[in-house]
N, C-alpha and C positions, 0 to 999 in steps of 0.2 A: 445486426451485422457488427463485427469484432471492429474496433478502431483501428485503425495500421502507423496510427503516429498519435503524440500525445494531445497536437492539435486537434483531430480527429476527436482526441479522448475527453477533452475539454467541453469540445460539442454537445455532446451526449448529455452535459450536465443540464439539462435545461428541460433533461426528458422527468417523469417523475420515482423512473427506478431505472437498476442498469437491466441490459438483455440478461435472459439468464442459460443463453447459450456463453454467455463468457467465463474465463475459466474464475474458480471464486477468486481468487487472489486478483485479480481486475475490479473483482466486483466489488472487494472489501474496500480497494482506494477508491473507488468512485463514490462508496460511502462516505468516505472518510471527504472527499475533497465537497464532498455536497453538505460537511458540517455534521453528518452523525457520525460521533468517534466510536459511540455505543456500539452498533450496527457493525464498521466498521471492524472494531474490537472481536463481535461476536464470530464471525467469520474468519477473520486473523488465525484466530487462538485455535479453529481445528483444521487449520492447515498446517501438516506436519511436514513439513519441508525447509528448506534452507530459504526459500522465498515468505514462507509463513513467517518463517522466525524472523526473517529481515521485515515483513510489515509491521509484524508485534515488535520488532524493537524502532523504526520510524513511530509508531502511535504512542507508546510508553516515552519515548523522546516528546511530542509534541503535546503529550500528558505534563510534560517540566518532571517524572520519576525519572531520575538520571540514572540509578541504580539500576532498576527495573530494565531499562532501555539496554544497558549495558553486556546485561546477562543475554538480553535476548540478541544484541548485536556479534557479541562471543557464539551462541548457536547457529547463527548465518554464517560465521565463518566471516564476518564482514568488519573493519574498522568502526570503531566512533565516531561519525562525519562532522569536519568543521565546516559545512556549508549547510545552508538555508534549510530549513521544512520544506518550503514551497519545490527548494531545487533539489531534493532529497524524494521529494513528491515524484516531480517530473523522470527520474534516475529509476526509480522504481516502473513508472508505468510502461516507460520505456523498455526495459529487462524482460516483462512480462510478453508486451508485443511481440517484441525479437525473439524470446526464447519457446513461448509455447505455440 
């Protein structure tokens, strides 16, 4: 079952993958938040959307590639965020819930 809030999404970490009725861009942060950036990464990079680009430039950010991140935050259409990973994290999974 889809989480409906981040708390919800949080939960889930304890399982040993995500569902894989969720949409990938859910699934690549649930990688990412369970500590494989790899995984994470691999799934990002063929989501072609303004949400892809927005994970790939959160993980290139949480990589310390500033540049990298940058480019990819310009293809989201989305600023350079001066707040947290963690709360950049939570912004993200939240978008995901709401919007698909």
């Amino acid at each position: 079952m889809r989480p409906s809030s981040y708390i919800e999404f949080q939960e889930t970490l304890q399982e040993n993958e995500p569902s894989q009725e969720w949409p990938e861009a859910l699934q690549a942060l649930w990688y990412d938040a369970k500590g494989d950036w790899e995984a994470s990464h691999n799934i990002a990079q063929d989501i072609h959307s303004a949400i892809g680009s927005w994970i790939h430039a959160y993980l290139h950010r949480k990589e310390g590639d500033k540049w990298n991140a940058g480019y990819w935050y310009r293809q989201a259409g989305k600023p350079f965020p001066n707040y947290s990973l963690e709360e950049e994290l939570k912004v993200l999974v939240n978008a995901i819930i709401n919007v698909q």
